[in-house]
N, C-alpha and C positions, 0 to 999 in steps of 0.2 A: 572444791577448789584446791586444798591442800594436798589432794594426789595429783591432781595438775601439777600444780608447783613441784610436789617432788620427783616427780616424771622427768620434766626438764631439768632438774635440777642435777639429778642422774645422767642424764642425757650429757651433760657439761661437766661431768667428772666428780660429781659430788662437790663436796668439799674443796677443792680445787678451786671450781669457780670464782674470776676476779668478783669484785664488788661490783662493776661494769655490768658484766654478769647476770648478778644477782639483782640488780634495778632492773632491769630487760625481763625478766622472767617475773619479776613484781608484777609490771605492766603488764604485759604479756595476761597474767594472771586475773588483773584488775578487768580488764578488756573483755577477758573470757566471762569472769563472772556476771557483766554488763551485760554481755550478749543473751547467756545464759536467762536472765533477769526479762530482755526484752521477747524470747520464744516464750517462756512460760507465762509471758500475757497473752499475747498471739492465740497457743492450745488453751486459752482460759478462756477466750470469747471466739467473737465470730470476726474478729479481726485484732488486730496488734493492741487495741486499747479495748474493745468489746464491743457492746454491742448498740452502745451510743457511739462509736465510730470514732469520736474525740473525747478530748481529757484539758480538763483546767489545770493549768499548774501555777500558785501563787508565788512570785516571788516578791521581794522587798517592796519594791516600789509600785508594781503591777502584776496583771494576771493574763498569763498568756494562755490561749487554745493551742491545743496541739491536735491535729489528724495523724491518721494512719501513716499519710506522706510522712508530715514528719519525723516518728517514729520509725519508719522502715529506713529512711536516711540514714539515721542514728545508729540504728543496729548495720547497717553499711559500715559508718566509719569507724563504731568500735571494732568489726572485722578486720576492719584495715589496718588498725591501731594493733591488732592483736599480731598479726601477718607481720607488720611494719617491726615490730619487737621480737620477732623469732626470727627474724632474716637478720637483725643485728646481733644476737647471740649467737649468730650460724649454725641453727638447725637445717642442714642442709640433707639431703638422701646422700646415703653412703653405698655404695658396690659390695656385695657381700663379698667375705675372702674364700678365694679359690683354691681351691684343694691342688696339691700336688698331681703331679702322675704316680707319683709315688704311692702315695693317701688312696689315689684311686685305685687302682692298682692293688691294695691291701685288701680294701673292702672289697673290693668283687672278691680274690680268692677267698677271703672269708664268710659270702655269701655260697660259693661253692664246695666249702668241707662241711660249710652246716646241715646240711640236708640231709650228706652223705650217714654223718656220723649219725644224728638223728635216725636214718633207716637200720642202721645197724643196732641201733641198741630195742630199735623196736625188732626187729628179728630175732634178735638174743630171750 
C-alpha cells in the first residue's frame, strides 16, 4: 500500500502536494487496501467469505450474518470510495507531449546516417 501512496503521491508533485491532497490519497489508499483485503478472501474460498457462504460479525450490541451479497456490496463501495478520491485529487489521463517537426525531422535523419556509417565501418 505504501507504493500506492507513493505513486500518487508522485503523481501530484511529490512534495508539492496541498494537505487537501495528501487526505485524498490517504483515502484513496485506505479504500485500496479494503478492496485489496475483500479479493484475497474471495481467492481464499469459494466465494467472497468461503465456503460456508456467510460470516458472523460481532458487534457491541449484536451479531450480524453477513452473505456474499453483502460483502460484494462493500467491495463495490470501497471501489467507489477509492474512484471518488482520485477524481478529487485529479488523476486525470494526460495527452502525451508531441514532438515537434523539428524533433521529428532530427530523428529520422539520424536514423538515416546510422546505418550508413555503421556499413562503412564494417567494410573498413
Amino acid at each position: 500500500m505504501d507504493a500506492y501512496a507513493s505513486a500518487l503521491l508522485s503523481d501530484k508533485g511529490g512534495p508539492d502536494a496541498t494537505a487537501g491532497e495528501r487526505s485524498m490519497i490517504e483515502l484513496a489508499t485506505l479504500a485500496r487496501g479494503c478492496t485489496m483485503l475483500v479479493l484475497a478472501q474471495a481467492a481464499a474460498g469459494s466465494g467472497i467469505v468461503g465456503s460456508r457462504r456467510g460470516i458472523s460479525v460481532k458487534g457491541p450490541n449484536a451479531t450480524r450474518s453477513l452473505a456474499d451479497a453483502d460483502l460484494a456490496a462493500a467491495l463495490a463501495r470501497f471501489m467507489a470510495v477509492e474512484t471518488s478520491a482520485l477524481k478529487a485529487i485529479g488523476l486525470e489521463r494526460r495527452a502525451k507531449p508531441v514532438k515537434s517537426l523539428r524533433e521529428v525531422l532530427l530523428e529520422a535523419q539520424a536514423r538515416e546516417t546510422a546505418p550508413a556509417s555503421s556499413d562503412a565501418e564494417v567494410r573498413s
